[in-house]
Steps between C-alpha positions, in 0.01 A plus 500: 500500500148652474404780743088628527688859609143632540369216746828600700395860476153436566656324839744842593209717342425614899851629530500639113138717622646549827835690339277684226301644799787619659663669174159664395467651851811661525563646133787768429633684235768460214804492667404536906401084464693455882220324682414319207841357426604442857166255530610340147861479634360301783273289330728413242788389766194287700517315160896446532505702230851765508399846450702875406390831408549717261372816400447580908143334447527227266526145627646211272503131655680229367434173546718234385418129363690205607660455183668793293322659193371774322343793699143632422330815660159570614401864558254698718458841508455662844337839504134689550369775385354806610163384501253546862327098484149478499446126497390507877708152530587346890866579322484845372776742478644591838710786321290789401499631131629142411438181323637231343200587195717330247527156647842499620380305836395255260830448325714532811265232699512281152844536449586403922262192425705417254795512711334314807385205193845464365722512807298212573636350198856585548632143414310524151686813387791468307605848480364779685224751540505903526208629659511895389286715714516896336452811598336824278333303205205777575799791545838527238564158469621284737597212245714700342710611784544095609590401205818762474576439884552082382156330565494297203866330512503151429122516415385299219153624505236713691128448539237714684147585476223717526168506621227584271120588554418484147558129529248309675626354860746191430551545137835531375608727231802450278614737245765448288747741369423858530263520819552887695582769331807736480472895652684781418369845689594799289473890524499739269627857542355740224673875483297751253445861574231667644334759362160740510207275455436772242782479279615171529703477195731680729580198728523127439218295651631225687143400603434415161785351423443230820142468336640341157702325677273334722270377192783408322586286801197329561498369149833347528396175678314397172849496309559196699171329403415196584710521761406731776648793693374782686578870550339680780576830557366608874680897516456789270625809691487843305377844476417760760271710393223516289610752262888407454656266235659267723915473460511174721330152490588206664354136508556174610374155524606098393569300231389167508619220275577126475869366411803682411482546193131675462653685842821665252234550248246723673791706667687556190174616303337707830847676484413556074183623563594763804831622274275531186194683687776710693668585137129585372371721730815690655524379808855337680398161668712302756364187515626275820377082497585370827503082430342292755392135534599276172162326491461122590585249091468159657737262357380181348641230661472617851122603395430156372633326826307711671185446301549120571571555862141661540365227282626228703398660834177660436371290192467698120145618563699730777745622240471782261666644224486887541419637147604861556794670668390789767655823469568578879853406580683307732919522560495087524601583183838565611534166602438326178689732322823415754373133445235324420185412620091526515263721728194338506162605606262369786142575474322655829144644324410785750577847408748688326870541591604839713133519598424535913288213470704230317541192746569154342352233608800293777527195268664717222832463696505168580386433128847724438689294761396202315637600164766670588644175625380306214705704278799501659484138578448430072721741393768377713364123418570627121870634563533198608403264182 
């Protein structure tokens, strides 16, 4: 059976804008989601949709097909950021200092559509649907956390997506394979010995050391060439006077890079070049690499399906292929990693992410709504066959 899941979105899109509204009004941070997932909680049991939580503040529904089946997941992420709003919209931030500048309202309105359109279809399902809604993607990881407390048992696969103003409104953008990129945060303790600025073959200059270093480090990207991966370093504390040889430097910053394996080679050889500089010049380095989100490698299969999902909705001149991956990161990653699975990208135009002024336009979540439910309705439609 054939289902136009965007004509049925375009018929609940009042209720889709409606709960976007109400989510972009009322943003909260990483981990204090309460109002938000209390309103989800309630909107997802209006559906006859079961709900728990987990986490304190994430919300996972569960709604089950008439037939048994597989299990497939669709995720939203839940919290704003920091960010005073600007856009001067009738729905505007009622908490001060926040904003839901990343589009979260988008993918928690999308992803409730998506519930609303399916429960609707309960008789179609043969299996059943998890409808993830996560706290602190903007924080430590929220994804992460779910995963280890269960979220993904029984789940064959996970979708989700993002909005994306360097897409035009309505476009679709697929990527497949390697899509976010990995981050590791490091810092870098450098012990010399200070000394008279005069004589400073007395002491052992740890600000100089951190300087070769820090070209050495910049130019370590290009070993991976084509392939790109970033190192930004954003502190360089040393030095207190003008006329001492400073014993002490310390900086920090990110490593960005894209799969595991050019991840374990940057680390490896940023650990090289720190021990070999360190060796050089005199100085004792600790060097500490805190590893956060794993990036976002689309697997093929799911990617396809969902390429063809989009296709069949939205027709191919609404489809793209995304040519390059972006190095900001995403901990969806964790998902696919657990599983398998696609994030996906929605185009909204308009300005950039985290800005005060980034508003997308109120069809982007029933457009989300729409293919969300597509998805899950042809991936469970291909389980099946």
């Amino acid at each position: 059976m054939s289902i136009d899941w965007y004509k049925e979105a375009v018929g609940i899109s009042d209720e889709i804008t409606e709960n976007r509204r109400e989510l972009h009004s009322h943003p909260e941070l990483g981990n204090h989601e309460f109002m938000t997932a209390s309103f989800i909680e309630n909107k997802l049991n209006s559906y006859g949709i079961k709900t728990c939580r987990m986490l304190d503040t994430a919300v996972i529904g569960i709604l089950e097909g008439d037939d048994k089946g597989g299990c497939i997941a669709l995720r939203a992420d839940m919290d704003a950021l920091p960010v005073t709003e600007t856009t001067g919209c009738d729905f505007s931030s009622q908490n001060a200092g926040l904003m839901h500048a990343c589009g979260h309202d988008v993918h928690m309105s999308a992803v409730l559509g998506a519930a609303r359109l399916l429960s609707m279809h309960r008789s179609e399902l043969k299996g059943s649907v998890k409808f993830v809604f996560q706290p602190d993607e903007e924080g430590s990881g929220g994804a992460d956390r779910l995963i280890k407390a269960g979220v993904l048992k029984d789940v064959n696969a996970v979708f989700g997506a993002h909005v994306s103003p360097d897409l035009p409104l309505g476009i679709i953008g697929i990527r497949y394979g390697k899509f976010y990129a990995a981050s590791d945060v490091y810092k870098v303790i450098l012990t010399g010995k200070s000394s008279h600025g005069a004589e400073p073959q007395k002491g052992i200059d740890a600000l100089y050391a951190a300087s070769k270093m820090l070209c050495a480090l910049h130019e370590l990207p290009s070993e991976l060439a084509p392939e790109r991966a970033v190192i930004t370093t954003g502190i360089l504390n040393s030095g207190t006077a003008v006329n001492i040889v400073p014993g002490k430097a310390v900086f920090e910053g990110i490593i960005r890079t894209l799969g595991a394996d050019s991840r374990a080679y940057i680390k490896r050889r940023f650990k090289e070049i720190i021990n070999s500089i360190s060796k050089e010049t005199g100085v004792s380095a600790e060097i500490i690499i805190k590893e956060s989100y794993p990036g976002v490698v689309n697997t093929d299969n799911e990617t396809l399906l969902a390429e063809n999902s989009a296709k069949t909705l939205f027709g191919n001149d609404k489809v793209i292929r995304i040519e390059e991956p972006t190095m900001t990161t995403e901990d969806f990653g964790y998902y696919i990693n657990a599983s398998r699975g696609c994030f996906y990208h929605i185009g909204t135009g308009g300005s950039a992410l985290h800005s005060s002024d980034y508003l997308p336009d109120e069809s982007a979540p029933v457009l989300g709504a729409a293919l969300h439910a597509e998805v899950v309705y042809d991936y469970i439609l291909k389980t099946e066959s």
